[in-house]
Backbone as a ProteinNet text record, in pm:
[ID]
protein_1_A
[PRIMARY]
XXXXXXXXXXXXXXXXXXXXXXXXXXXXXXXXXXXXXXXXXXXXXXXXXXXXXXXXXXXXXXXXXXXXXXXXXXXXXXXXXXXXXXXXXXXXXXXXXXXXXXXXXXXXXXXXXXXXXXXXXXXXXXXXXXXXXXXXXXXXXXX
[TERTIARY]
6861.1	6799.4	6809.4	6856.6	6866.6	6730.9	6720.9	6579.8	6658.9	6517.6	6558.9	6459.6	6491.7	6379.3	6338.6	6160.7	6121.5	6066.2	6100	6054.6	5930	5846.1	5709.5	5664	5605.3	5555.4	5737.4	5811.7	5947.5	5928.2	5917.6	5960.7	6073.2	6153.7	6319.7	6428.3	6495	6566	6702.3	6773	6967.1	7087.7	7159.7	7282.5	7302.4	7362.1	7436.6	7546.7	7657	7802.4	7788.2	7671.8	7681.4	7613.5	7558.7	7517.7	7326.6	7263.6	7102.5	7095	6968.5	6900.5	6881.7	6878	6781.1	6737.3	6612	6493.9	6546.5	6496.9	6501.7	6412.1	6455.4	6413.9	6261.2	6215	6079.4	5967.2	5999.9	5938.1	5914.2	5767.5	5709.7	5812.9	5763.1	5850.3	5831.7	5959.4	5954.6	5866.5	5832.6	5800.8	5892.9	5972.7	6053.9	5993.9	6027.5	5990	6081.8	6021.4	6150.8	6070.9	6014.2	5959.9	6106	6078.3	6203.4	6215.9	6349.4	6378	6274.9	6229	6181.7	5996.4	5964.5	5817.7	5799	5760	5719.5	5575.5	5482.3	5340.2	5276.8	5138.4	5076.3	5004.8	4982.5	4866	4909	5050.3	5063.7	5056.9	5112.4	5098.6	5210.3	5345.1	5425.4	5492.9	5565.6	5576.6	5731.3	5857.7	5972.9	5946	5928.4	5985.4	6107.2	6144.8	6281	6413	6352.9	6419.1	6488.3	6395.9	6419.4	6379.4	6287.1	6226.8	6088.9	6107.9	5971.2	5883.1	5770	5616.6	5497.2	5433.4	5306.4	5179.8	5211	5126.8	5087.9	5081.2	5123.1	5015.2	4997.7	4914.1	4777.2	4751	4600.7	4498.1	4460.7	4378.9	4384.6	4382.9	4291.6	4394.2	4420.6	4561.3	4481.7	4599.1	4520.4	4568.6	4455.2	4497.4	4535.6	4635.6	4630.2	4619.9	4535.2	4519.3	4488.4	4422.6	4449.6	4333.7	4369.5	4208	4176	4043.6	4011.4	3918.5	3991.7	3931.8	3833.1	3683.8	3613.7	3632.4	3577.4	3622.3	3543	3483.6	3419.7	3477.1	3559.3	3669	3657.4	3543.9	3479.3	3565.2	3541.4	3645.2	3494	3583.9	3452.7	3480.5	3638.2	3671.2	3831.8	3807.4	3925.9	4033.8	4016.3	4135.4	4120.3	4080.6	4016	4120.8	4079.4	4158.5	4097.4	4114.8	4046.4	4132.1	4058.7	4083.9	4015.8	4074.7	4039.4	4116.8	4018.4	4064.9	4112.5	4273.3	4329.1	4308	4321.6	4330	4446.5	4537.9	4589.7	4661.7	4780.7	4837.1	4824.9	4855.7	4887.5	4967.2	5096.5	5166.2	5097.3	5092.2	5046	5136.6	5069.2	5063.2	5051.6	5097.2	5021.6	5084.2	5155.4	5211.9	5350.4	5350.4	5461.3	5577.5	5702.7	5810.7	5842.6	5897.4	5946.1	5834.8	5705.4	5608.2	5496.9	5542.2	5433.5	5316.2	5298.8	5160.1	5071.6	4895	4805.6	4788.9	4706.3	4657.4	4472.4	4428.3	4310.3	4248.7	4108.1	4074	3853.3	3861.3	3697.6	3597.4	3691.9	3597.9	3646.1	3565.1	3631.3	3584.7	3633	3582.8	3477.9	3371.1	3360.7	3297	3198.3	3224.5	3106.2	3010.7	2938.5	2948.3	3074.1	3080.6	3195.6	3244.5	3283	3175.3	3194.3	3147.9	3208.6	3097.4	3173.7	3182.7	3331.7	3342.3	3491.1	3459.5	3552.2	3628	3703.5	3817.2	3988.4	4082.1	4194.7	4248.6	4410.1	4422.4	4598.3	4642.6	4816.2	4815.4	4948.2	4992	5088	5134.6	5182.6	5117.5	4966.2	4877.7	4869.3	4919	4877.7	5007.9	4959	5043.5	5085.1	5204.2	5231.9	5385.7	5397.2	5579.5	5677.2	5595.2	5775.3	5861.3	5713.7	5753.7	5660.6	5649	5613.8	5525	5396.6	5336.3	5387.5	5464.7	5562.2	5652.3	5668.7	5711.2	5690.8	5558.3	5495.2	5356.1	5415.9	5307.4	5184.8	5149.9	5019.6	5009.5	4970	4985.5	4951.1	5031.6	4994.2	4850.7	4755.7	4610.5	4575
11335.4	11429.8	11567.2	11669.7	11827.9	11841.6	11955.7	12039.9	12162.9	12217	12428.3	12431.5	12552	12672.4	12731.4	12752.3	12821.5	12983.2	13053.6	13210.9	13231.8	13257.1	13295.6	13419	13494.3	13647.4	13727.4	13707.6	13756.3	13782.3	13921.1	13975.2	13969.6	13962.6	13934.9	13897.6	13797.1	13782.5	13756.1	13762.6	13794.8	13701.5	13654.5	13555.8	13620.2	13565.4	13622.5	13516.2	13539.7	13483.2	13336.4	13340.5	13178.1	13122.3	13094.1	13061.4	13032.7	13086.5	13096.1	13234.5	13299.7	13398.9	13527.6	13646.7	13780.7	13792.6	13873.4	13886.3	14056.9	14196.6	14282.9	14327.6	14445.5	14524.5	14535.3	14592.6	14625.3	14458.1	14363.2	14252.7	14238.4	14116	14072.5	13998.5	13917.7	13868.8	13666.6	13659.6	13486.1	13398	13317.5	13187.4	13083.3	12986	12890.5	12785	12704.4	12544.8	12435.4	12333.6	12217.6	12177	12206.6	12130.8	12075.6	11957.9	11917.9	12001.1	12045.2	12092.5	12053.4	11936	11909.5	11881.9	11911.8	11891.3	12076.2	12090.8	12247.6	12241.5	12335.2	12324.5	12309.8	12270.2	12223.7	12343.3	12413.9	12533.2	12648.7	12674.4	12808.2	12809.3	12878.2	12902.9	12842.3	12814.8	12771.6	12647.7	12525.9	12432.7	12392.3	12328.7	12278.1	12147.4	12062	11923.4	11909.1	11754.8	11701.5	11735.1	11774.9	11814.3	11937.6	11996.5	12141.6	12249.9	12243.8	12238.6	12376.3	12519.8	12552.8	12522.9	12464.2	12425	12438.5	12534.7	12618.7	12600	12450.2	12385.7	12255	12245.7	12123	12056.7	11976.8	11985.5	11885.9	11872.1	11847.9	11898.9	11859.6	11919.9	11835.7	11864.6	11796.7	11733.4	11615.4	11552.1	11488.8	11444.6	11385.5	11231.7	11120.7	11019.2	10923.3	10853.6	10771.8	10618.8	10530	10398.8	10359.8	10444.3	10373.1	10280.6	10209.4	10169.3	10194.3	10281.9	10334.3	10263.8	10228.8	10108.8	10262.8	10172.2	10249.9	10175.7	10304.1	10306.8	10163.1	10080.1	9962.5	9839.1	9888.1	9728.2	9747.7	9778.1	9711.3	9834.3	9838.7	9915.5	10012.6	10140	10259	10218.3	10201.8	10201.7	10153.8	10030.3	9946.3	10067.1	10093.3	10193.7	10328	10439.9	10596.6	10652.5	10725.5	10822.1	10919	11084.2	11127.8	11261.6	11314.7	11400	11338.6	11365	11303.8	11416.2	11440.5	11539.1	11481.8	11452.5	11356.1	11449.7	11395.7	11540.6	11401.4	11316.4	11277.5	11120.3	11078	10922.4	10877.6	10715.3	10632.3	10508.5	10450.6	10333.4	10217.7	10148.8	9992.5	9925.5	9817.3	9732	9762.8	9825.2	9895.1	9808.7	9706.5	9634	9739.4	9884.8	9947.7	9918.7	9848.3	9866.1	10044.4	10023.1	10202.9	10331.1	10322.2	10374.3	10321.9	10306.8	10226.7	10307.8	10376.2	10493.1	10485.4	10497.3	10499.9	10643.3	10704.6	10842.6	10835.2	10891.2	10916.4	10989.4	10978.3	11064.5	11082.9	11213.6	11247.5	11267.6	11277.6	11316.5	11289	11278.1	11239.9	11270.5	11356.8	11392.8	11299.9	11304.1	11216.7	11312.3	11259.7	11347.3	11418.6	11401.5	11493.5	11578.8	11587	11679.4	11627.1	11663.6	11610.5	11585.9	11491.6	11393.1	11346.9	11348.6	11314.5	11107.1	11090.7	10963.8	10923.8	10853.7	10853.6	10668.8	10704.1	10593.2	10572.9	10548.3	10531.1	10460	10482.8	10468.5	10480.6	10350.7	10399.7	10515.2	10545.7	10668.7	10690.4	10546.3	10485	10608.5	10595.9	10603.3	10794.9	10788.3	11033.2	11093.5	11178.4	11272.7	11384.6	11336.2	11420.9	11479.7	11501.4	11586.7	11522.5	11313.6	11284	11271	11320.9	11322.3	11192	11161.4	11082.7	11163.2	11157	11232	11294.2	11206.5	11213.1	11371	11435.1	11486.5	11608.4	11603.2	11718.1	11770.6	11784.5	11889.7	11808.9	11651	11606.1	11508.8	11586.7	11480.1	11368	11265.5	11167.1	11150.4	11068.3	11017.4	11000.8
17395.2	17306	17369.7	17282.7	17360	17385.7	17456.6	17475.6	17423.5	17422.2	17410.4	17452.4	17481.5	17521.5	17447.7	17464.2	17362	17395.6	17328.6	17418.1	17347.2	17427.6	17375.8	17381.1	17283.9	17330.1	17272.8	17239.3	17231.6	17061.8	17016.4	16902.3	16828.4	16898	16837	16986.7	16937.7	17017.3	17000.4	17095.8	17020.9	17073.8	17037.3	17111.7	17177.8	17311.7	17425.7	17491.8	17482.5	17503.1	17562.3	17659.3	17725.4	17680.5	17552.8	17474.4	17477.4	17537.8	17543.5	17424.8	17484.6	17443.8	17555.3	17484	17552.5	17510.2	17584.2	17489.5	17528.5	17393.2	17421.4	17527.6	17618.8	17702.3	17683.9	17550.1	17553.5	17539.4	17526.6	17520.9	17643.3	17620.2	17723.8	17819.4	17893.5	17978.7	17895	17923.7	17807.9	17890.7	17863.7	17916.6	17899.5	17926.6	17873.7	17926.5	17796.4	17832.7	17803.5	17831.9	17810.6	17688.4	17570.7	17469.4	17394.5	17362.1	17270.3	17141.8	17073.2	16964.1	16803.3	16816.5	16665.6	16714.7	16842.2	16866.3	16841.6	16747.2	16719.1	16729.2	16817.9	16835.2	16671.1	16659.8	16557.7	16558.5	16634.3	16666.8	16594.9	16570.2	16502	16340.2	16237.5	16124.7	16070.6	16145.9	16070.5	16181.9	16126.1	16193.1	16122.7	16224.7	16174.3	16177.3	16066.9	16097.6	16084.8	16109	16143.9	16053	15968.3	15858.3	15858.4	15962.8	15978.6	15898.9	15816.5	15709.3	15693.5	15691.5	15744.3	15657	15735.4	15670.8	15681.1	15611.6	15661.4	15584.7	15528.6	15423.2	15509.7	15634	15657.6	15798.8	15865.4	16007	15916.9	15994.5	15977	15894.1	15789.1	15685.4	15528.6	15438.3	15299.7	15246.8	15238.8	15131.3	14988.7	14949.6	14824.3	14854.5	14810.4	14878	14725.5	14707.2	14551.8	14597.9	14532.5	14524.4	14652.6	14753.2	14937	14953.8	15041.1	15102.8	15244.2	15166.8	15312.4	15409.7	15490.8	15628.6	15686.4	15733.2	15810.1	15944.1	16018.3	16175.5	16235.9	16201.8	16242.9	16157.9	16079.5	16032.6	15896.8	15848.1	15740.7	15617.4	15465.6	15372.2	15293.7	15304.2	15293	15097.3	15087.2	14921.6	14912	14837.7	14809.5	14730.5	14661.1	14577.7	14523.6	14650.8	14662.4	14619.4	14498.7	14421.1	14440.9	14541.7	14619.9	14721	14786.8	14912.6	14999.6	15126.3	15282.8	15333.3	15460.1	15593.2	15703.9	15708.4	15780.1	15919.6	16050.3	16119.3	16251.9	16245.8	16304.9	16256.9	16309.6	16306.7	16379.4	16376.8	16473.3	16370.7	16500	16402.2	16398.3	16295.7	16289.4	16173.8	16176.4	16030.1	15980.9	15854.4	15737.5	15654.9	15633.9	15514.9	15459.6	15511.5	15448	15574.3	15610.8	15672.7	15688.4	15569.8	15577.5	15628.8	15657.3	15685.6	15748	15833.2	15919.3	16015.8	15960	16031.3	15993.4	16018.6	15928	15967.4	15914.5	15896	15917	15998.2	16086.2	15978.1	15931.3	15859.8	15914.1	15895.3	15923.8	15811.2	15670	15613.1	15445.2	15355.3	15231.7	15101.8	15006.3	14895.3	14808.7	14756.7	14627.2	14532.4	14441.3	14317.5	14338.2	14426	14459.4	14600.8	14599.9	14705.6	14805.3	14932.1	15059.1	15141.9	15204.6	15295.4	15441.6	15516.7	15611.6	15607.5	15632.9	15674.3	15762.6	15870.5	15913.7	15938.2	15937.1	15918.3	15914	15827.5	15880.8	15724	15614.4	15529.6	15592.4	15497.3	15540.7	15468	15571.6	15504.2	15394.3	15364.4	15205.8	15080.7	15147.5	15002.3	15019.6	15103.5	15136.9	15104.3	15026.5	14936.6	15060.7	15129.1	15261.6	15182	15040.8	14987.1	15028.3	15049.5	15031.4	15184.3	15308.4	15459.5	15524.6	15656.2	15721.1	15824.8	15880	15973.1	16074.7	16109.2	16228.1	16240.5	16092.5	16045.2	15991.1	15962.6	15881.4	15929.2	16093.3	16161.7	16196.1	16162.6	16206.7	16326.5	16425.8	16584.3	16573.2	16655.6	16728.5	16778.8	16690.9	16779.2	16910.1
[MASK]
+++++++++++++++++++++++++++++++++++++++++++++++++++++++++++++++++++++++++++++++++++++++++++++++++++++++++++++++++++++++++++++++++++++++++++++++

């Protein structure tokens, strides 16, 4: 897998023949790191998934969940088939019965009709309206 370097604090930066970066004269001084190419921090405003894709809708925060069941954090099911918002704020892979998607999605908190609520628990991510991406993917860390 490549790495790059990422320049931090760098306003604009320009090709240079051996194929890296300069940063102009008046910029800070870079920081470089070995972060891999498709791990883009979760912390800023805009995030690349794998796709390459910019996404600034994306990370940790309110999805809409269709038909899920949401397992609470002690085993037991908060709601067999939540048609709903939840504040996912992380994944982890399991069983989820989906092959092609095998992540559940971490959640703290969950709409109902009188309001949001806090509840916390865990729903594949089959059932979260993530545009068609996989967590893995669309800016929301690893648990």
């Amino acid at each position: 897998m490549k790495k790059a370097r990422l320049i931090v604090g760098v306003t604009a930066a320009v090709p240079v023949a051996v194929g890296g970066f300069a940063a102009p004269a008046a910029a800070q001084v870079a920081q470089p790191t070995t972060a891999k190419a498709h791990q883009a921090p979760v912390t800023g405003k805009t995030v690349l998934n794998h796709a390459a894709i910019a996404c600034t809708n994306c990370g940790p925060g309110w999805y809409q969940i269709t038909g899920g069941v949401m397992y609470a954090r002690s085993g037991g099911i908060i709601e067999a088939a939540y048609n709903g918002q939840a504040h996912i704020t992380c994944y982890y892979k399991g069983n989820t019965g989906f092959p092609h998607d095998p992540y559940f999605d971490h959640f703290v908190s969950m709409s109902f009709p009188k309001g949001r609520a806090p509840a916390v628990g865990h729903v594949a991510d089959q059932y979260v309206d993530l545009g068609n991406h996989l967590p893995t993917s669309f800016g929301i860390p690893h648990c």
